[in-house]
C-alpha positions as CSV (number, residue, x, y, z in Angstrom):
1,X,-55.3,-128.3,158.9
2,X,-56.7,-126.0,156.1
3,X,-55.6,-122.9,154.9
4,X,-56.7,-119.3,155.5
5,X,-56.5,-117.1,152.8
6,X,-52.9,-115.7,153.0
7,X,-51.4,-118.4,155.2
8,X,-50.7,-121.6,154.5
9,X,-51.1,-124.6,156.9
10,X,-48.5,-125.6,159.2
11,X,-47.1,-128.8,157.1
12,X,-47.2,-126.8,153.8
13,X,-43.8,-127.6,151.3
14,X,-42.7,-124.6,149.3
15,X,-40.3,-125.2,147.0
16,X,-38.5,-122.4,144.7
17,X,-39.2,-122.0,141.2
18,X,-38.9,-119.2,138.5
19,X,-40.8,-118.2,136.1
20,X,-40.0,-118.2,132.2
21,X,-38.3,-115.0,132.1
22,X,-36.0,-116.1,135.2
23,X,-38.2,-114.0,138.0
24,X,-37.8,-116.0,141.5
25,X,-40.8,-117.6,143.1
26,X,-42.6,-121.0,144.9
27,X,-44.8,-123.7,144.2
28,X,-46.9,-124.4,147.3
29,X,-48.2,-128.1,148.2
30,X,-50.6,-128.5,151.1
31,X,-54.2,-130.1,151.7
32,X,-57.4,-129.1,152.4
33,X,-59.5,-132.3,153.6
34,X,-58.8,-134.7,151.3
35,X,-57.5,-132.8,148.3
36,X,-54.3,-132.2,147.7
37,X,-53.5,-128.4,146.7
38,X,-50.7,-126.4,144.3
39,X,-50.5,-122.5,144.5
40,X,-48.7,-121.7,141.4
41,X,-47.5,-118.0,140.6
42,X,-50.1,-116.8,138.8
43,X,-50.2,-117.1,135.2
44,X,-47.0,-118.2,134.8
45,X,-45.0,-121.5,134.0
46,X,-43.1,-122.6,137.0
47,X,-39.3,-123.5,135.9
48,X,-37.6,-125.7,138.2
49,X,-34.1,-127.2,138.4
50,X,-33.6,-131.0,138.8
51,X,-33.4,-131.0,142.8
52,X,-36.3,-128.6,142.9
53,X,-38.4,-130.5,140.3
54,X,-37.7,-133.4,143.0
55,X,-38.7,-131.6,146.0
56,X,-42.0,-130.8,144.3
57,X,-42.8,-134.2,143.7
58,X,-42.0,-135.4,147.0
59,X,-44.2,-132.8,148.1
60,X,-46.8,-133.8,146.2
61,X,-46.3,-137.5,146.9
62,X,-46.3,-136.4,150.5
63,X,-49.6,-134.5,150.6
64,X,-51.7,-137.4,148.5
65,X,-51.0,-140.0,151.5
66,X,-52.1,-137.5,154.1
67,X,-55.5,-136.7,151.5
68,X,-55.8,-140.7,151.2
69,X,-55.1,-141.3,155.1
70,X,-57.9,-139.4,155.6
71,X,-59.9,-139.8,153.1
72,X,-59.6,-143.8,154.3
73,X,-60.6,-142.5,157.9
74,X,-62.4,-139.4,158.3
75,X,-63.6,-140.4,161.7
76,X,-59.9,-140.1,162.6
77,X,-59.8,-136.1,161.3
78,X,-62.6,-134.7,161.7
79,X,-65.1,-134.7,164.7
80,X,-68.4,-135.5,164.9
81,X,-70.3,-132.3,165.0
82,X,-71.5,-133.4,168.7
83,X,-67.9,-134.3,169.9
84,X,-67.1,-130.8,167.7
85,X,-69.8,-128.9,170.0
86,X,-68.2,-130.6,173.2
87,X,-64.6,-129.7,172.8
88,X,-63.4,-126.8,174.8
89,X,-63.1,-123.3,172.8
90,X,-66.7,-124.5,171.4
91,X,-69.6,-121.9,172.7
């Protein structure tokens, strides 16, 4: 699933960060086709603690085997654009 601009797909990981000067935020970890995404506060460093710094990197290791899984079998993902034209919804 890819993201629309403001919401994040459904199997998205945020985990909570701050930034330099201590302000809360998240690091968000998703994929769009076969990439593998991070939404970063903006300009900022993200400072994590040990368990967060893990969660991120689960996330991330999470999110480059679904990329790879379909990158390895896009006919599994993505339909053809005649089966895409067929399925119900599709006028």
């Amino acid at each position: 699933m890819e993201a629309r601009p403001g919401k994040l797909p459904a199997d998205a990981d945020q985990i909570p960060c701050t930034n330099a000067v201590g302000w809360p935020g998240d690091v968000k970890v998703f994929t769009k086709g076969v990439e593998v995404v991070l939404i970063v506060p903006p300009g900022e460093a993200a400072v994590f603690t040990p368990g967060a710094a893990r969660q991120l990197l689960e996330a991330i290791l999470k999110q480059v085997v679904i990329a790879d899984t379909r990158a390895r079998h896009p006919d599994r993902y993505w339909p053809t654009e005649s089966q895409s034209r067929a399925s119900p919804g599709n006028t």
